[in-house]
N, C-alpha and C positions, 0 to 999 in steps of 0.2 A: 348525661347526668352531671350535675354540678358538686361541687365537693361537700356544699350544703345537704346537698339530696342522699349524697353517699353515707354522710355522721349520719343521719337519718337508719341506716341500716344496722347499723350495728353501738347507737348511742345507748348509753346504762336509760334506766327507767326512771332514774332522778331528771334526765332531760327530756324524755317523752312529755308527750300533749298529756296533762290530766284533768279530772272532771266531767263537761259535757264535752270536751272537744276529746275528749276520750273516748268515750263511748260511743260516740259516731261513728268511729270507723267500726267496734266492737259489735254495734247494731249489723253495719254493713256486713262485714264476714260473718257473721250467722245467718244473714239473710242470703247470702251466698252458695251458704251450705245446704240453709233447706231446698232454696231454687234447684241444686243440685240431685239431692233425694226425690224432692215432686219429682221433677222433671223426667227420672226413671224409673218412679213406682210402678207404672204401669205394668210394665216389663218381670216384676218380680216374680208374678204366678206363670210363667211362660218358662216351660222345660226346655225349649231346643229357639237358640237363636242361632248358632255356630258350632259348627263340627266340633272344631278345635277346644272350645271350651267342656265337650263333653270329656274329650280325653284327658283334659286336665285334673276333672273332678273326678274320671275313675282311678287316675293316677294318685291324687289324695286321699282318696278313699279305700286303699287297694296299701298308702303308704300307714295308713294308721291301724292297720292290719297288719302288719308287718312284710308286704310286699315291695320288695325296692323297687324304685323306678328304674327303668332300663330292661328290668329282667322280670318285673310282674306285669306291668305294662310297661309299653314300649314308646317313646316318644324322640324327636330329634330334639328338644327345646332343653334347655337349660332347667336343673331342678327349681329357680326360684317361686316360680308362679306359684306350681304345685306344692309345695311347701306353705306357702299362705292360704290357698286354700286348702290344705288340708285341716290348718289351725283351725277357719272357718266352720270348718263339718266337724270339728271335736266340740263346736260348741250349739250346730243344727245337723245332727246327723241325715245322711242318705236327703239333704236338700239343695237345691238348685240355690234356695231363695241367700244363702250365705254370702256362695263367689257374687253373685248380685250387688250385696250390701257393700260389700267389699269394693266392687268397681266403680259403684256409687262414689265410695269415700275416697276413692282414687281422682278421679273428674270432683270431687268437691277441691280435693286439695290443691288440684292443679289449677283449678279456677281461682282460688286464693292468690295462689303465687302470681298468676296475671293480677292480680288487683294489687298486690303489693307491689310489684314492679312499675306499672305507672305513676301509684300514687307516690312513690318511692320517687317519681321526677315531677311530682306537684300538679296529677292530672287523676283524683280522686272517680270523677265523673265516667274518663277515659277507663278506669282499671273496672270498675260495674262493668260497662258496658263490654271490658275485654270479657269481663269473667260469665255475664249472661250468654251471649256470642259462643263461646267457648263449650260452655254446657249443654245449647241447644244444637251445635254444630256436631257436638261427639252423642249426643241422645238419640240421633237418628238408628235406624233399626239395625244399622248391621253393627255399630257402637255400643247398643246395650247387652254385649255379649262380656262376659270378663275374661277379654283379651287381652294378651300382653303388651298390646301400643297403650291403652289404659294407664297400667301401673307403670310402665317405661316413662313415661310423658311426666307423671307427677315427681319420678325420678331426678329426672333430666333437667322438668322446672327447679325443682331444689338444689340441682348442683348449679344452674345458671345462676340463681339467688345467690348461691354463695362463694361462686367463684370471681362473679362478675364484681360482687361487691367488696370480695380480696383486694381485686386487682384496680379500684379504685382509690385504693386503702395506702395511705402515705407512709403508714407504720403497721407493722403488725402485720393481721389479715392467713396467718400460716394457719391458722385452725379453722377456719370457716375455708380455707384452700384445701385442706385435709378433708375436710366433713363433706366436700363437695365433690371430691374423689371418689370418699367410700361411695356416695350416692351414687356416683355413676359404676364403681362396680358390683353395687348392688344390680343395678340394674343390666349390667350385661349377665347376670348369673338370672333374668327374666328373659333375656333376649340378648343376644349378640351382638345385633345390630346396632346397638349404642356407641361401638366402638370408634364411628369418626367424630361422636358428639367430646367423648373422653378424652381423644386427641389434640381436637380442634379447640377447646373450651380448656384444657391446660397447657395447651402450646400460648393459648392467646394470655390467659394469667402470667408464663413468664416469658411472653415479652412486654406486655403491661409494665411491669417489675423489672426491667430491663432498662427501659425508657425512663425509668425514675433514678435509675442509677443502684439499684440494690444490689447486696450482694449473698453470694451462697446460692446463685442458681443452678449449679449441676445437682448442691446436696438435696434442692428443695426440687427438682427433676423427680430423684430417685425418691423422695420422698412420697411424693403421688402417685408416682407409679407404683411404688408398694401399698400407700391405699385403695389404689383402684382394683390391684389382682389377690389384694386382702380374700374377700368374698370367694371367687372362684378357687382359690388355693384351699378356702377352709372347706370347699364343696367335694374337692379331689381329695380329700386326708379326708373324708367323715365317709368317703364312698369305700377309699383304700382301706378304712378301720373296718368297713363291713363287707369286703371281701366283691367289692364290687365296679372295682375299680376300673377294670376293661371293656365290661360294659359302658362304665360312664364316659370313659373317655373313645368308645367307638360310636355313640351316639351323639355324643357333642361336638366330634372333633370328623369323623371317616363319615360320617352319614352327611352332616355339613355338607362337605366339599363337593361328594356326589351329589347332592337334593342342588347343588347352587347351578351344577351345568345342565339341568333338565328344564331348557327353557322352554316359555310360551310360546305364544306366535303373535308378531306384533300387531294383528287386528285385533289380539283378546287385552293385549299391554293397552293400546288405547282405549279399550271400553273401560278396561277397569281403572285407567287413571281419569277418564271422564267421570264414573263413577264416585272415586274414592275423592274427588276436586270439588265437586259439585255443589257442597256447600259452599265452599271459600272462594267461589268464582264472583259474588260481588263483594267477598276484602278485598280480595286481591285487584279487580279493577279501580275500588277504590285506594288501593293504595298507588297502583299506578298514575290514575289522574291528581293526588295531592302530589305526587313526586314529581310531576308534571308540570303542576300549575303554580305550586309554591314548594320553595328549599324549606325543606323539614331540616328541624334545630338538631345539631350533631347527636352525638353520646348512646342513647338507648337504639339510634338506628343504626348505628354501626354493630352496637352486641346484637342488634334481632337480625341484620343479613350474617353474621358469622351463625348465630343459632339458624335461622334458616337454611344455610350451605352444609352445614353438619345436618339438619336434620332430611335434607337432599337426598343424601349418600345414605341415610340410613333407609331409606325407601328404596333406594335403587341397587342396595347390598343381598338381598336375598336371589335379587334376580328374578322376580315370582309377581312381583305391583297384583297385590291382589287392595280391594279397593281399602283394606284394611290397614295397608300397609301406609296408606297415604296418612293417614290419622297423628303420625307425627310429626307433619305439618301444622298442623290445626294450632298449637300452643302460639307458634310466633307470629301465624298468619294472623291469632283472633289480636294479638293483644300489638304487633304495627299497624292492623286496619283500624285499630278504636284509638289508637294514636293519632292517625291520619285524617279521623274524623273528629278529634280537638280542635288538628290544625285544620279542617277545613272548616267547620262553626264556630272558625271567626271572622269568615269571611261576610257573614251577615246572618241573618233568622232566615231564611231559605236554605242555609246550606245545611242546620242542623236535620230536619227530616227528611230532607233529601238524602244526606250520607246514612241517615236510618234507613230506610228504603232499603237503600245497596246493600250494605251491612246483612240486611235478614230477609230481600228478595227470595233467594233459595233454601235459605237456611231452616227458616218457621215453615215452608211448605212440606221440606223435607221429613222435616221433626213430627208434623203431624200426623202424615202419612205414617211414620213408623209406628206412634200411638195407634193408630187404626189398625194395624197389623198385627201391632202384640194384644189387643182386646182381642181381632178374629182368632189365633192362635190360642189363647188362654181358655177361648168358649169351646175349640177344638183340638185340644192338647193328644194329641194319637201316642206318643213317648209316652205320655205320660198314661194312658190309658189303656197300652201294653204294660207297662209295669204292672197296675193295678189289677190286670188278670195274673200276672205270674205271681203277685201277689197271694189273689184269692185261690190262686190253684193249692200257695202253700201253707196256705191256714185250711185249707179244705183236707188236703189228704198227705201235706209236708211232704210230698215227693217234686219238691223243687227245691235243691241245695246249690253251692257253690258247684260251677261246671255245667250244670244241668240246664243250661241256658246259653243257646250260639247266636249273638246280634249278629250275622254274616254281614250285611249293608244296609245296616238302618243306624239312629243316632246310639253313638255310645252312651252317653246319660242312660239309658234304659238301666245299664247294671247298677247304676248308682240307686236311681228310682226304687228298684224293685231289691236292692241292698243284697244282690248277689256278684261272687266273686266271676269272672269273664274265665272262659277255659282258653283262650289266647294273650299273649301280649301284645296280639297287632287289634287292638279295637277299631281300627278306623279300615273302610276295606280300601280305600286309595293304598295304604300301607298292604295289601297284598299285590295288589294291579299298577296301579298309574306308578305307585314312588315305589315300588319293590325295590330300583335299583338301592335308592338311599337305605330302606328299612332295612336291607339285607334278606327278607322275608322272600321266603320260597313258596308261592300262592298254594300250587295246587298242593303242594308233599302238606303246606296247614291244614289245605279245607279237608286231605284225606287223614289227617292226624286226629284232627278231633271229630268227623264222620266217624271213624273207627270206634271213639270211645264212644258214640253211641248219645249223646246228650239228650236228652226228654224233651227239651223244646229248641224249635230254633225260629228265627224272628227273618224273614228275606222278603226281597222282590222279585219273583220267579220268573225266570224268562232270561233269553241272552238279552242285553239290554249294548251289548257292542261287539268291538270285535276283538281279534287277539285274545290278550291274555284274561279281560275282563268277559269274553264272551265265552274263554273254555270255561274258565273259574266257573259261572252259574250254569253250564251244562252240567260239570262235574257235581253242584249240589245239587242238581233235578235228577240226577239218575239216582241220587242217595236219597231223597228224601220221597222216593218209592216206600219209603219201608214208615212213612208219618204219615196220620190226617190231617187235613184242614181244621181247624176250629175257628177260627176267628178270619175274619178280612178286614180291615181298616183304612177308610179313604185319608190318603194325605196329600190332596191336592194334587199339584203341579206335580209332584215326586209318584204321582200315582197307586196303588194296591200296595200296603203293607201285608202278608199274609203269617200267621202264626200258626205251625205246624206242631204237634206234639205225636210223640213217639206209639206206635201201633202197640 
């Protein structure tokens, strides 16, 4: 980035382009934004893309009732997510379609930041192309979930924006260094895992600031470091003000550390990094053949391999590479490979569709596919269609209340759907079996805690379905639900027989 490019970021408005050369770019970023919404509409009437996001939104829905997180429902994540969506559901109650809107607006803004970033080094063309790339790379199916790499990434892009263009900055520049802190600890209060991006990304501002000769760098040290643990400090005193404080910090901190040594096995670490790559495997070719063929112009490739190396470390910090995790890749990969495809369409008119090609060989196959999947889903929405019987049950004869309903191992969204309270904190049944150790969660002393109370319906897949702990566990609710009929059976596919039992 040239120093030209840099006044560019931070010039007043009397030096900006005005008129039509205004507006052009004004056009582009709205067309960005809607590319962004299209591109996920599909997906909006679809209740279940991801476990994970179901427990977020019963967790939201559960906090605007006055249930804490930790202790109404139970989660190892960071309160931020849930907190945005719960804002979301105070304004579409008991709906899916919110956290949606919301991750939409998330991947819009992070496709911005890519488009501002390159045109930001005089390559208008290159920043589209990062930000189309970008949207159609994270719209794929397991992406239109509103997950935490989503809002992290839009994070992450804002503090590169504003860090990077700090540390360009001959003068000044401490306030867009500030603002670029909080953003990053806004977003480890989403995820943790941000934590070598926040590192990496203000370690490199001061030594940027170092090499210019400035001074004040211990104060301006301590300074981001107190904007970055801003967020998490005000999350600990709002937890400590509501008596909650030991939970918050056993679930973010002792559940952590446990959840991180429960590893996979590394034939399941390569599918899901083949998986979670899949899209970016013709950037990423593509950008090794321009770095190959011709020297890419310094400046923005030195900030995208530091982002890229931070955002490494952030995939490979859970210890889990579930294909999801890869997704905070996607930001540096889309917007070096539409870089790399500048510099290669100048090589001649052949090289321009050729590098399109590469660029969206997997990417648009991908994307499609997911479209085709959230239509089959949406025409067979089974979550969604258990709700709507515990629903009709409760307009029929109102003996469906809060408790009265046990998702044992089906999606947690149902409680949101059907806008009753969960009679556990462990809504997800891995949190009784596989991650007990993390959850803390004692499977069977649960499943006989709330068998005891007796609930009126309960929502399972009957049958041992393994072994150990997950094969006692569904013995132990087949001998209890001796005492329930059958009412309903619902195909869901590959997951096979949902059955709905209500009390004799």
């Amino acid at each position: 980035m040239t120093p030209g490019e840099t006044a560019l970021l931070t010039a007043p408005s009397a030096l900006r382009p005005t008129g039509a050369r205004r507006r052009e770019p004004l056009a582009t970023m709205l067309g960005i934004v809607g590319i962004a919404f299209l591109a996920r509409a599909v997906s909006w009437q679809v209740s279940v893309i991801d476990w994970d996001e179901g427990v977020y939104l019963v967790m939201a829905q559960e906090w605007l009732r006055g249930g804490l997180p930790y202790v109404a429902v139970w989660d190892q994540h960071p309160p931020g997510l849930p907190a945005l969506l719960a804002a979301g559901l105070a304004v579409l109650p008991h709906s899916v379609l919110s956290a949606r809107l919301l991750a939409s607006a998330a991947v819009a803004a992070t496709a911005l930041l890519l488009y501002f970033f390159a045109r930001a080094r005089g390559e208008p063309r290159g920043g589209l192309l990062a930000a189309v790339l970008y949207i159609l790379c994270i719209s794929r199916f397991a992406g239109l979930a509103a997950n935490t790499e989503l809002f992290n990434n839009a994070l992450v892009a804002g503090a590169a924006w504003l860090l990077f263009g700090a540390a360009r900055a001959r003068h000044g520049g401490r306030l867009l260094a500030l603002g670029g802190a909080l953003l990053l600890g806004l977003g480890l209060q989403v995820k943790y895992v941000v934590v070598p991006e926040a590192v990496i990304f203000c370690l490199a501002l001061l030594a940027a600031w170092r090499r210019q000769g400035r001074r004040g760098q211990p104060c301006m040290a301590g300074l981001l470091l107190l904007a970055g643990c801003l967020p998490t400090l005000w999350a600990a005193c709002w937890f400590w003000w509501h008596g909650a404080l030991v939970a918050f910090l056993a679930a973010n901190i002792g559940s952590n550390l446990t959840y991180i040594t429960i590893l996979p096995r590394l034939v399941t670490v390569e599918l899901y990094a083949l998986s979670g790559l899949a899209p970016m495997l013709g950037p990423i070719l593509l950008m090794v053949f321009v770095a190959g063929a011709r020297r890419p112009r310094a400046g923005m490739h030195h900030a995208l391999a530091l982002w890229l190396a931070a955002a490494s470390l952030d995939v490979v910090l859970p210890l889990k590479f579930y294909p999801h995790h890869f997704f905070a890749l996607y930001p540096p990969l889309c917007l070096g490979a539409a870089l790399a495809w500048c510099e290669l369409s100048r090589e001649g008119r052949w090289a321009m569709p050729v590098g399109l090609a590469a660029l969206f060989s997997l990417a648009l196959p991908l994307y499609l596919a997911g479209q085709l999947r959230s239509i089959r889903l949406a025409a067979h929405d089974t979550p969604r269609a258990l709700a709507a019987l515990l629903v009709a049950a409760r307009a029929g004869d109102g003996k469906v209340g809060d408790g009265d309903v046990f998702v044992y191992d089906d999606q947690p969204v149902i409680y949101l759907l059907a806008a009753l309270r969960p009679p556990t904190p462990y809504v997800m049944h891995v949190e009784l079996t596989r991650f007990h150790a993390s959850s803390g969660a004692d499977g069977p002393a649960e499943i006989t805690r709330i068998m005891d109370r007796r609930p009126l319906w309960v929502v399972a897949h009957p049958g041992p379905q393994g072994q150990e702990v997950h094969g006692a566990l569904d013995l132990l609710l087949l001998r209890r639900l001796g005492a329930y009929e059958l009412v309903a059976t619902l195909d869901e596919g590959a997951a096979g027989a949902v059955r709905l039992y209500r009390r004799r």
